[in-house]
N, C-alpha and C positions, 0 to 999 in steps of 0.2 A: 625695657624688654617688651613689654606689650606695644610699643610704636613699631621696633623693630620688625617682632611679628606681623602687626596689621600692616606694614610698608609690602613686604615679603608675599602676605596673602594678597594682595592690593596688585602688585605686579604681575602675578599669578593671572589674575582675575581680567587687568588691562592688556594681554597680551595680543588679544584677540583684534583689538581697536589697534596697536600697534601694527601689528601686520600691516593693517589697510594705508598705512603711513608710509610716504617715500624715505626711504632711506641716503641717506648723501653723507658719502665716507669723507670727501672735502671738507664739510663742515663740524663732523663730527672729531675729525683730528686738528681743528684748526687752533691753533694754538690760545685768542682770546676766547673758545669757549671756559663756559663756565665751568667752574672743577666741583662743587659742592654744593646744598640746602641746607639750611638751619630749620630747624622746626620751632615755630612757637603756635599755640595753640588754645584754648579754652578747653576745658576738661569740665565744668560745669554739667552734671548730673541729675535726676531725679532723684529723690531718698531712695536707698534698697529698701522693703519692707523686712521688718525682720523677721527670721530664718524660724521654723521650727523645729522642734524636736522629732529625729526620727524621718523628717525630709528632707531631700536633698538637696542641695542651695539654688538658689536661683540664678539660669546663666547669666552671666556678665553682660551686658554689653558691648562687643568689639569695639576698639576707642577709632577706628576711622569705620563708619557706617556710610560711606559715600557711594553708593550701588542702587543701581536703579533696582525697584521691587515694586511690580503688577505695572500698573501706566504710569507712575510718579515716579519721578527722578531725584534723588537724595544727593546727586554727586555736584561741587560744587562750582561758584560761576570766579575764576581766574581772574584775576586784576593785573597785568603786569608793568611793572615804570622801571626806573632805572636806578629810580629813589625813591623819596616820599610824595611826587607829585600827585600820582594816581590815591594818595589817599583818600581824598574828598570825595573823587567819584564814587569808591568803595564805600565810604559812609554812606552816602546817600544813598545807594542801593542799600545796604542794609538797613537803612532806618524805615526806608518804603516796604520791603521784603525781609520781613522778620524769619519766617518760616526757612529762609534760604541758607545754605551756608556758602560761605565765601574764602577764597584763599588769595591772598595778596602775597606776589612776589618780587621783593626789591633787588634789582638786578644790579647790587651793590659793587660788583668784581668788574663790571663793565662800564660804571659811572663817569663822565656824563655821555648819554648818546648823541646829542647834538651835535658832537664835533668830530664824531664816526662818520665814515664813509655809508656811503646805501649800499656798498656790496659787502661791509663788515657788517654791518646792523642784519641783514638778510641773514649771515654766516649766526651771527647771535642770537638770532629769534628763533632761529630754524631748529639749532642746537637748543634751548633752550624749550621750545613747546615739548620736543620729541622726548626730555624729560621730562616733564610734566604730564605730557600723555601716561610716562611707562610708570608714574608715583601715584599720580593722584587719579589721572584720568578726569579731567573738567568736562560739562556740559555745554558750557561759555566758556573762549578766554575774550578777554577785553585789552585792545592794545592802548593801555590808561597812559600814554605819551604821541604826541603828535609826530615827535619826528617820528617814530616807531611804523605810524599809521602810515605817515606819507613814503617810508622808505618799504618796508618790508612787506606790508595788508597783504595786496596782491599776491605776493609770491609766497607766506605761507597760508590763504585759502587755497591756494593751486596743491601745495605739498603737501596739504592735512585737511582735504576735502569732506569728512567726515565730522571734523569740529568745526561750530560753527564761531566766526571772529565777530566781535564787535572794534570798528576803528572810533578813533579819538579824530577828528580834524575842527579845525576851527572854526566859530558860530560865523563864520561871513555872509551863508546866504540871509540871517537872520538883522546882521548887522546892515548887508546891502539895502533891504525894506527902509532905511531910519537914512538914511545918506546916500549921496553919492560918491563920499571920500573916506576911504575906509582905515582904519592903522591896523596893522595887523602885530603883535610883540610874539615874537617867539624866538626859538633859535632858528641859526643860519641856514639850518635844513630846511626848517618847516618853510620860513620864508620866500624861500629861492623857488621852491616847487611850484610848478603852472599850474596844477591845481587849484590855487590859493585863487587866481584868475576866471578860472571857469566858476567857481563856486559863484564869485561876485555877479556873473554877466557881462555884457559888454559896455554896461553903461556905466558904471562904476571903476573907481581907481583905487588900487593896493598902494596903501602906503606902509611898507613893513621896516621894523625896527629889529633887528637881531642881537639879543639881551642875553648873551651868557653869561654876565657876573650877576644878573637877578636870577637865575636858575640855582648857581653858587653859592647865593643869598639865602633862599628859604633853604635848599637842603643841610647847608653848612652854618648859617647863621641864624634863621628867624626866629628858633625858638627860647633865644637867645637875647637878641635884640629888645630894645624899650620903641614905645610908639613913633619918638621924634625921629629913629631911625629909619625907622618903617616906613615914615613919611616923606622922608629928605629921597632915599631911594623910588619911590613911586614916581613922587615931584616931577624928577627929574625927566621920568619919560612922559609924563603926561605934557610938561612945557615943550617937550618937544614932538609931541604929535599936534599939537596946541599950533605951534610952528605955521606948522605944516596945511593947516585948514584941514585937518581931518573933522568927519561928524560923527564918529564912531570909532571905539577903540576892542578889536576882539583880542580879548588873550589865548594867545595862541598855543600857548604852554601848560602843561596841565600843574605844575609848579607855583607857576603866577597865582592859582586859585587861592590861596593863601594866602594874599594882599590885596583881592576880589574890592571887598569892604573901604581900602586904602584906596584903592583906583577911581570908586564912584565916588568918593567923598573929594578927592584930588580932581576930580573930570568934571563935577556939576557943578554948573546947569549945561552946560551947552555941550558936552561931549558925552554920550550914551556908553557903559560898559557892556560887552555881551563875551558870553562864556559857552561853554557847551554841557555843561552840569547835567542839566535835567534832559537834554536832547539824549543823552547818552544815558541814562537810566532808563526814560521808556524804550529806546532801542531795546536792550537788554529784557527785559517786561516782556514786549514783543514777540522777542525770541521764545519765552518762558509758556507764551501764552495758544502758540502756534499749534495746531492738531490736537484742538479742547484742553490745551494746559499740559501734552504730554512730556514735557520737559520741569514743571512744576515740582517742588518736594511736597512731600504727604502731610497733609493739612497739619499731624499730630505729632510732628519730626521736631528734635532736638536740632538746631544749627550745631557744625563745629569751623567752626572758624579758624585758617591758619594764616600766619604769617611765617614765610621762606624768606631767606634769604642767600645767595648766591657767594660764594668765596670759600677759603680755606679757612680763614679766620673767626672765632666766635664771634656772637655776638656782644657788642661793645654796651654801654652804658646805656647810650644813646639811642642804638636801636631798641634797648627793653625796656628804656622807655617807650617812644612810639609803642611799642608793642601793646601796652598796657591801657592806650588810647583803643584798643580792641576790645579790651575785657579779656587778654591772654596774656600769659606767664608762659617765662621759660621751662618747655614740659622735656626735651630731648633733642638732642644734638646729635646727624649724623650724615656724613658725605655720603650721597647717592650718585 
C-alpha cells in the first residue's frame, strides 16, 4: 500500500517534467511496447527512535523520497539494458557513489535488442523513458546497452531534452591508442553502425565479430556455467580475432562485461582487452558534478535502490535472485 501511494504521489509530482516530453501516439500504441514494472527494492531504514508518552509519532518517512529538496537532487540515476548486461556498470557507479540512488531497468519483455530493428529499438526506448519519466522521474538515464546507444541516443535526447542521457558505445578510441587493428565483439547492430569507424580514425581497422549466442550465454547461461565453460566460449572468439591480426579486442557489449576477467586471461600477452566500465561512470560523475554538484544527493541521504522490470509476468526465481546481488527484496508488484 505505501508503494502504491508513493507511485501515485510520485506521478502527481513528475507531471510537470512530463509536459515538457514529446508525446508520440505511434509509439505509445505500438504493440512491442512494454505493458508493466515489477518493483524490487531496498527498504533498509534508520532505527525509528522510540515513541513517547503523550507525543505524537514521528512522521514516517515516505518509502520513495526521490525529489529534488534545496540544490541537491535525491532523485535517481536510471540504468537501462534489456537484461542483465548493464549490471556492472550499475555496480560500479554505486560502489563509487554511495550517497546516490539508483534504479536499474531490465527490459526483460523486449529481450534481446540486438536483433531489433533501429526503428523498433527508437518505438522501445521512447515508450519506455516516457514511463519512467511519469514513475520515477530519473536525474540520469544511462542507455547500459550499446545497441540501445547506437540505435536510439540521438532520438530520445531530441524527444526528452530535459533528461539528461548517458550513451554506452565501445572503448575504440581507447583501444585505437594500443593498435592499429582493432576487433570489435558485439551484436550485429552495434557492429554494422559507421560510428564504430569514426571512433577509430582513419588509420585504424574495425574488425568486428557479431556474438549473439555469447549475449545468450551470460543472460541465460553464466550463472550457471562452471570455468571450463566459460573458457571454451571465450576461447573461441579470442582465436578468432587472434586470426585476424587484431591488437586490440573492445567488447562491445555490455553483457560481455561478465567474461571481462575470461577475455584478458584468453588474450594475453599480445592482444589488450578494453571495456567502457569506468569511461561511463565518470561520464555519469560528470553530469552529477555540473553547476557545483546541483544534480548531487544530499550529503545525509539514505540510497533507495530499485530494480524494475518490464512484462506481465512476475518476477521468476532468477530475476530475485539478481535482485538480491543489490541488497533488495521483493517489496511490491504492480503494472504501471
Amino acid at each position: 500500500m505505501h508503494v502504491k501511494i508513493a507511485v501515485s504521489s510520485y506521478q502527481a509530482r513528475a507531471a510537470t517534467a512530463v509536459k515538457q516530453t514529446q508525446s508520440l501516439k505511434e509509439t505509445r500504441n505500438a504493440p512491442i511496447f512494454a505493458t508493466g514494472f515489477h518493483w524490487m527494492r531496498n527498504i533498509a531504514r534508520k532505527a525509528q527512535g522510540s515513541q513517547k508518552i503523550g507525543k505524537k509519532p514521528a512522521m514516517q518517512k515516505p518509502p520513495l523520497t526521490i525529489y529534488s529538496t534545496d540544490n541537491m537532487d535525491n532523485r535517481p540515476v536510471l540504468f537501462l539494458d534489456s537484461g542483465i548486461g548493464g549490471i556492472p556498470y550499475c555496480r560500479d557507479f554505486m560502489a563509487r557513489n554511495r550517497r546516490e540512488s539508483v534504479c536499474y531497468l531490465a527490459d526483460r519483455e523486449n529481450f534481446p535488442y540486438g536483433e531489433r530493428s533501429k526503428e523498433d529499438l527508437i518505438a522501445i526506448l521512447t515508450a519506455l523513458t516516457e514511463k519512467v519519466i511519469k514513475t520515477i522521474n530519473p536525474k540520469i538515464a544511462v542507455l547500459a546497452c550499446n545497441t540501445a546507444t547506437v540505435s536510439a541516443l540521438a532520438s530520445l535526447r531530441q524527444n526528452f531534452p530535459r533528461l539528461s542521457f548517458v550513451g554506452t558505445v565501445p572503448a575504440i578510441k581507447p583501444a585505437a591508442e594500443n593498435g592499429k587493428k582493432i576487433g570489435v565483439l558485439g551484436t550485429a547492430r552495434t557492429i554494422d553502425d559507421p560510428y564504430n569507424q569514426n571512433l577509430a580514425g582513419g588509420d585504424c581497422e574495425i574488425f568486428g565479430i557479431a556474438a549473439a549466442e555469447l549475449v545468450e550465454f551470460v543472460e541465460n547461461r553464466f550463472e550457471e556455467a562452471d570455468e571450463n565453460e566459460k573458457k571454451e566460449i571465450v576461447r573461441k572468439y579470442v582465436s578468432r580475432f587472434s586470426a585476424g591480426g587484431t591488437d586490440a579486442i573492445v567488447l562491445g557489449c555490455t553483457h560481455f562485461l561478465y567474461l571481462a576477467e575470461d577475455f584478458r586471461r584468453e588474450a594475453a600477452p599480445s592482444i589488450k582487452i578494453f571495456d567502457s566500465l569506468d569511461g561511463i561512470t565518470k561520464r555519469i560523475e560528470s553530469l552529477l558534478d555540473e553547476d557545483g554538484g546541483a544534480l548531487r544527493a544530499e550529503r545525509d541521504s539514505e540510497p533507495e535502490n530499485f530494480f524494475l522490470l518490464t512484462g506481465k509476468q512476475p518476477p521468476d526465481s532468477v530475476w530475485r535472485k539478481r535482485a538480491l546481488g543489490f541488497d533488495l527484496r521483493l517489496l511490491h508488484e504492480k503494472s504501471i
